[in-house]
C-alpha positions as CSV (number, residue, x, y, z in Angstrom):
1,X,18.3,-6.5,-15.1
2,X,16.7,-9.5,-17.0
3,X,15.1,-7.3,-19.5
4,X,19.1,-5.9,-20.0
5,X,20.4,-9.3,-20.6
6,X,17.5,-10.3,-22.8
7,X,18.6,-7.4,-25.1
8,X,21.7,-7.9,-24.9
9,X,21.9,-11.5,-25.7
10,X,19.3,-10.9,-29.1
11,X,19.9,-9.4,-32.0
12,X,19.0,-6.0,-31.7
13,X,22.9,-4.1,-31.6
14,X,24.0,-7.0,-34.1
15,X,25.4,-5.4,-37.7
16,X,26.1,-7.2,-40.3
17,X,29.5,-6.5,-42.3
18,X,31.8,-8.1,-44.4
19,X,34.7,-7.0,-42.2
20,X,35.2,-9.6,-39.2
21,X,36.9,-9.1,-36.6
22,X,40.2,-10.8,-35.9
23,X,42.2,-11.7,-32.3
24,X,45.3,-11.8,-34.5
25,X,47.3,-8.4,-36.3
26,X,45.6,-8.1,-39.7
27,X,47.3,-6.9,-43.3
28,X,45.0,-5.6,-45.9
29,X,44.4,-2.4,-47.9
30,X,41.5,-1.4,-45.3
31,X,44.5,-1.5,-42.4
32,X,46.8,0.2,-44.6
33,X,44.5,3.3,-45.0
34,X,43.7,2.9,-41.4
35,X,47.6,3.5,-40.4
36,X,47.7,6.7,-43.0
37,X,44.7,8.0,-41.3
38,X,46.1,7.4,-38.0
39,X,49.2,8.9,-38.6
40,X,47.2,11.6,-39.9
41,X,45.6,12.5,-37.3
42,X,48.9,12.0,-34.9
43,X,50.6,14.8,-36.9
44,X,47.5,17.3,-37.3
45,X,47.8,17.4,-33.5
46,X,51.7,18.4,-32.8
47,X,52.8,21.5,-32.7
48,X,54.2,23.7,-35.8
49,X,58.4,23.3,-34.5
50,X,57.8,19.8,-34.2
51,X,59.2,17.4,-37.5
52,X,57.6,13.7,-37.3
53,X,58.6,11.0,-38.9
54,X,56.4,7.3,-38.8
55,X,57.9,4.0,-39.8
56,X,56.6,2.5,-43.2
57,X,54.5,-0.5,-41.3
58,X,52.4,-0.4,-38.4
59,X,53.6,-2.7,-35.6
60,X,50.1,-4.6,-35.3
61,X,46.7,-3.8,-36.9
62,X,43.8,-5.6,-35.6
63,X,40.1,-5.5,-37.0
64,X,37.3,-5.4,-34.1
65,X,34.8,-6.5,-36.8
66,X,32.5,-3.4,-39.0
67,X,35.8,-1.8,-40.0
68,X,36.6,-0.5,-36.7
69,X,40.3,-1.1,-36.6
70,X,43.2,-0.4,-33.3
71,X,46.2,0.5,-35.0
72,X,49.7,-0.1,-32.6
73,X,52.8,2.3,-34.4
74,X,55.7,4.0,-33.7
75,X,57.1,7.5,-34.9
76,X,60.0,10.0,-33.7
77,X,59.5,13.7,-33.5
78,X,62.8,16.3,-34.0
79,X,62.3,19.2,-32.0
80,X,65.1,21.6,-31.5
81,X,67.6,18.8,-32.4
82,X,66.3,16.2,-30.1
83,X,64.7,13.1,-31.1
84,X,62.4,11.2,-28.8
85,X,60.6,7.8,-30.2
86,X,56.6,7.2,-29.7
87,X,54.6,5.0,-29.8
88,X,50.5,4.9,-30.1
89,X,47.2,3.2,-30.5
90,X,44.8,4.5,-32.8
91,X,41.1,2.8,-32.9
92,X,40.0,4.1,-36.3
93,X,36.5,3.7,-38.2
94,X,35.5,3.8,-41.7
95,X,31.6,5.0,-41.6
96,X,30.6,3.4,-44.9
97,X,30.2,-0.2,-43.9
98,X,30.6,-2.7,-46.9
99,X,30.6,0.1,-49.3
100,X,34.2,0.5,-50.0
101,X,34.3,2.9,-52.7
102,X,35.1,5.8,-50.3
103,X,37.8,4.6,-48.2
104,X,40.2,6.1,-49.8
105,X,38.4,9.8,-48.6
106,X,39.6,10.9,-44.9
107,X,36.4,12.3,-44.6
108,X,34.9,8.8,-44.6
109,X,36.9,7.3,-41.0
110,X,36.7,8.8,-38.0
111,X,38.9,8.5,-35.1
112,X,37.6,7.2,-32.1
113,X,41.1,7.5,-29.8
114,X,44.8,8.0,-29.6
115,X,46.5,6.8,-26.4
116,X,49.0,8.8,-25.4
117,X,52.7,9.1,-26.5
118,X,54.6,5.9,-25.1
119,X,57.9,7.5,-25.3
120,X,61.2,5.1,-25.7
């Protein structure tokens, strides 16, 4: 177990990023894609009968540091004239580190897990 600590403590696992994390909800244009993305992925996995809408904002956003990102939102889905209201956490990654130029691609972020549906 020493040797694990020793490892642990150094600077092995450490990566070095622009993007720190935060204990308070962040706003920036790296969260915003985040949410799309998240949302995204929310709607690629509902059924075809089922219409979703999100809200414009995310309730919180917070950065965990190396754009890594837990999204907290809500969204309604109609199906067959009834409306329930969701809510979800999303932790989201964008793969290119510092280099930004891609964020804009989905193909770039990678969801790492949805909670499920927190219905009102």
């Amino acid at each position: 177990m020493p040797l694990i600590y020793k490892v642990v403590q150094s600077d092995l696992f450490l990566v070095e990023s622009k993007d720190e994390a935060s204990q308070m909800p962040i706003s920036n244009n790296m969260t915003a894609l985040a949410f799309g993305y998240c949302n995204a992925y929310v709607k690629s996995n509902l059924e075809d009968d089922e219409l979703v809408t999100f809200q414009e904002k995310p309730i919180n956003v917070w950065s965990l540091g190396n754009y890594q990102y837990v999204v907290n939102a809500e969204y309604s889905i109609t199906k067959a004239d009834q409306t329930t209201t969701s809510k979800y956490a999303c932790k989201i990654s964008y793969k290119n580190g510092d280099q930004l130029e891609g964020a804009e691609d989905i193909k770039n972020w990678t969801v790492d897990g949805l909670s499920e549906p927190n219905q009102k």
